[in-house]
C-alpha positions as CSV (number, residue, x, y, z in Angstrom):
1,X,13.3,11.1,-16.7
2,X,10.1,12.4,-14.1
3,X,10.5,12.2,-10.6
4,X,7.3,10.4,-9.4
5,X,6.5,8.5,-6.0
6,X,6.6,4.9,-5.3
7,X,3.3,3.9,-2.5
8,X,4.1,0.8,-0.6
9,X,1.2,-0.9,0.8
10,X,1.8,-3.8,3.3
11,X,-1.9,-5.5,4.5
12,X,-3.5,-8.3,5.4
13,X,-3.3,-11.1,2.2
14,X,-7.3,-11.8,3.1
15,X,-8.1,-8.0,2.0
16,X,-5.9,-8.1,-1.3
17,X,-8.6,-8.2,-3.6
18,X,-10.7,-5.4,-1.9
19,X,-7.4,-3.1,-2.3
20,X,-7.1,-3.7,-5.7
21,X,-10.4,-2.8,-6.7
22,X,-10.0,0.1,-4.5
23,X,-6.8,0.9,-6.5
24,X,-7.9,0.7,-9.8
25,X,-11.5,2.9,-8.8
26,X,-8.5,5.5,-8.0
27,X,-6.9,5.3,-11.3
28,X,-4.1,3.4,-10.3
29,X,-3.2,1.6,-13.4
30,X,-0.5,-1.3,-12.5
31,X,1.2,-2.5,-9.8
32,X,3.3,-5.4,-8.4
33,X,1.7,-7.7,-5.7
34,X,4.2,-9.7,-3.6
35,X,3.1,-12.5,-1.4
36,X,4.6,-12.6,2.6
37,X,4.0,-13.6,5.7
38,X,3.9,-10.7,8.5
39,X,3.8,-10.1,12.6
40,X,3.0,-6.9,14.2
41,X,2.5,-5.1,17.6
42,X,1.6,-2.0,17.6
43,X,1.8,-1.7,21.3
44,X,4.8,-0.9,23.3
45,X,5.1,-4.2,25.0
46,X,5.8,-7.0,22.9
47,X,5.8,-9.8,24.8
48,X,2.1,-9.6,24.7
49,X,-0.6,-11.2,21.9
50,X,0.7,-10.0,18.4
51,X,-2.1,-7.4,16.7
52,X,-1.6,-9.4,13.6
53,X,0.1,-13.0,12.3
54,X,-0.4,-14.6,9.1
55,X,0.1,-14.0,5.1
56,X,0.8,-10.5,3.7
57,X,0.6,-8.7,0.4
58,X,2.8,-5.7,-0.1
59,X,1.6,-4.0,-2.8
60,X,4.2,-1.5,-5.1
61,X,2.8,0.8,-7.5
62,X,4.2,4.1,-9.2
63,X,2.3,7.6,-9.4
64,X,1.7,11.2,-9.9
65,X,1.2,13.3,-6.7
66,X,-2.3,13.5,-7.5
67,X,-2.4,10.1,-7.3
68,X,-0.4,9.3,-4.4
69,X,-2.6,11.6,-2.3
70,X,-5.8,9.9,-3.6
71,X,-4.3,6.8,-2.5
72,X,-3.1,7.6,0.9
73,X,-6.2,9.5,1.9
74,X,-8.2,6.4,1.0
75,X,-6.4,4.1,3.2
76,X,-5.8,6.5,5.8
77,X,-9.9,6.6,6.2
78,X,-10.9,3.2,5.0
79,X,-8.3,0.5,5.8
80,X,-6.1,1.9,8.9
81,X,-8.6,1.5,11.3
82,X,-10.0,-2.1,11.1
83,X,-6.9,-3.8,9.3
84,X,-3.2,-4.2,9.7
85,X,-2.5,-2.3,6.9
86,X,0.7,0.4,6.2
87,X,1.5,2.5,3.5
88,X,4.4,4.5,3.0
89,X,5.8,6.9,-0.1
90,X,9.1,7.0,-1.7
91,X,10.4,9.1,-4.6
92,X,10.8,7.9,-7.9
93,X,13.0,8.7,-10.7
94,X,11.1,7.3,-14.0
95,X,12.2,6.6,-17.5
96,X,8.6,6.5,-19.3
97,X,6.8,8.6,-17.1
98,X,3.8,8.6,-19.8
99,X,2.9,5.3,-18.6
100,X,1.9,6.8,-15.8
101,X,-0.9,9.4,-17.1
């Protein structure tokens, strides 16, 4: 067993093709894409205009921390700002951690 990272990518569905390519330009090589439907606020007050309402992907993929921070640093600088997109990363214990070279 390795102990890798899991990245969990919840976006916009319209932008799930641009993330992909972005993903796989950063060697990711697989991932699972689930289809959702999402609604966030990111201000304080809620009772106000949602900042986004519609379909979702959340993208799961598994990585080195090489990877991971390739990842993160790309959407940090070129998705967080003009989409509702969030990421997060969890630890990973792997059984064929060569499939992820």
């Amino acid at each position: 067993m390795a102990s890798l990272r899991v990245i969990t990518i919840v976006a916009e569905a319209e932008i799930a093709d641009r993330i992909a390519r972005d993903l796989r330009t950063l060697g990711v090589r697989g991932w699972n894409l689930t289809h959702g439907e999402g609604h966030w606020n990111t201000a304080l007050d809620t009772t106000g205009p949602a900042d986004f309402d519609g379909p979702t992907v959340r993208f799961e993929l598994v990585a080195k921390d090489e990877t991971v921070a390739s990842v993160m640093a790309h959407l940090a600088a070129a998705w967080f700002p003009r989409y509702a997109v969030f990421a997060w990363v969890s630890p990973a214990e792997v059984l064929r951690p060569a499939k992820y070279d």
